[in-house]
C-alpha positions in Angstrom: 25.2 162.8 45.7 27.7 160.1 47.1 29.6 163.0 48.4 26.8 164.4 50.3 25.5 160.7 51.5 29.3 160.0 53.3 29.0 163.8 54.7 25.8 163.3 56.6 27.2 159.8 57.5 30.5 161.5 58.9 28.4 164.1 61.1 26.3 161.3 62.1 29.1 159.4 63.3 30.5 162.3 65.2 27.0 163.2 66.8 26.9 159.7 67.7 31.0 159.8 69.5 29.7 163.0 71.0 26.5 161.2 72.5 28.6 158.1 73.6 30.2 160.6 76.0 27.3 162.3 77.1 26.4 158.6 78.4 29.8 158.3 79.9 28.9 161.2 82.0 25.2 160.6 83.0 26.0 156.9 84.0 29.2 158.5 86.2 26.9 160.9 87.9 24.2 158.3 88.4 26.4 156.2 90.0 27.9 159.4 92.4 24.3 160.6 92.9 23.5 156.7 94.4 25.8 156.8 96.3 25.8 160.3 97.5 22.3 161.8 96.9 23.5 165.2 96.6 21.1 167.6 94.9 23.8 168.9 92.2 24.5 165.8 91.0 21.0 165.0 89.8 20.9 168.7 88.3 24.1 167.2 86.6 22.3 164.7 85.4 19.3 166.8 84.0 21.8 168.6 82.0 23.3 165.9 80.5 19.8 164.3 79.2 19.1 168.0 78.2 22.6 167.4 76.1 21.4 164.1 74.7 18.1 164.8 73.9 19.4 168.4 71.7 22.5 165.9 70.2 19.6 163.2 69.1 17.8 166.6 67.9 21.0 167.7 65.8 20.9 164.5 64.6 17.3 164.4 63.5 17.5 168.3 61.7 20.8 167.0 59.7 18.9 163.5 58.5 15.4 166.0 57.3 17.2 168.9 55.9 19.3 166.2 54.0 16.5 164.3 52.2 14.9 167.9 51.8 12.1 167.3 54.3 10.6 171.0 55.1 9.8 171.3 58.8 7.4 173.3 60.1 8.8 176.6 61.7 6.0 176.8 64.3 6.1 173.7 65.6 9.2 172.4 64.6 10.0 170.3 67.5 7.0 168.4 66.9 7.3 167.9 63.2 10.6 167.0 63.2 10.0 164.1 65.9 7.0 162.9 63.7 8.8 163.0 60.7 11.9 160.2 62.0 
């Protein structure tokens, strides 16, 4: 069980290094889209929260399927948000 416990705790950690950068980027394409206001920066940016929102997701699904929480298939999305 302790072995399982630091594996979830090591692919949270790396989710989390992964979502650290993801904030890198948006807050360096906020800051070019400011100052430029080109359209394919803010598109840039929309992808990146799309990122960040499916990383915090990722996060979510490995935290349920590890304390054995079933989520419903039809409307997973929803029960998976209720459930954290």
């Amino acid at each position: 069980m302790i072995e399982k416990i630091r594996l979830l705790k090591s692919e949270v950690k790396a989710d989390l290094e992964r979502l650290d950068e993801i904030y890198s980027k948006i807050s360096e394409s906020y800051e070019e889209c400011a100052e430029t206001e080109k359209y394919a920066v803010s598109v840039e940016i929309s992808f990146y929260i799309n990122q960040l929102y499916t990383g915090f997701e990722r996060i979510f699904k490995n935290i349920a399927s590890f304390f054995e929480n079933n989520i419903d298939d039809e409307k997973w999305h929803f029960s998976l948000l209720e459930r954290m």
